[in-house]
Steps between C-alpha positions, in 0.01 A plus 500: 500500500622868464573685755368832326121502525479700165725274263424127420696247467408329107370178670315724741353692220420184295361289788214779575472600160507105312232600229600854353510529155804775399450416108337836438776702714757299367405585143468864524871514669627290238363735282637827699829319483488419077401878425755591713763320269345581207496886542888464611609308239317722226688799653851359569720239323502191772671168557591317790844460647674217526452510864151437535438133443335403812461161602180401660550387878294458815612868631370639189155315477463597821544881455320488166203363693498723797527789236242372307274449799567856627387678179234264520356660878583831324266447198204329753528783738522832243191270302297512804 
């Protein structure tokens, strides 16, 4: 359990919300993201660097996820 009474733990979140359906959020910050990238790369010349190959790992997943799950309370409480 946390020990902040305002932030959840993932499995806390999940385990009271098990049926919530984030498709529709999801979606529209997908789409925030892809318009994002398209108006930058119509304005500048792109291309990744070397550098950035990232391999997938537990850590990552895991930050992905709470990310995802964060925008997710964001979108469900501005919708309200």
């Amino acid at each position: 359990m946390s020990s902040n009474k305002e932030t959840k733990t993932i499995m806390e979140f999940l385990s009271e919300n098990p049926n919530v359906d984030v498709s529709k959020a999801w979606e529209r910050c997908w789409g925030i993201q892809t318009n994002i990238i398209e108006r930058v790369r119509e304005r500048f010349e792109v291309a990744k660097h070397p550098s950035c190959r990232v391999e997938i790992t537990l850590p990552l997943v895991s930050t992905l996820i709470t990310a995802y799950l964060r925008v997710h309370l964001m979108l469900t409480l501005v919708n309200r």
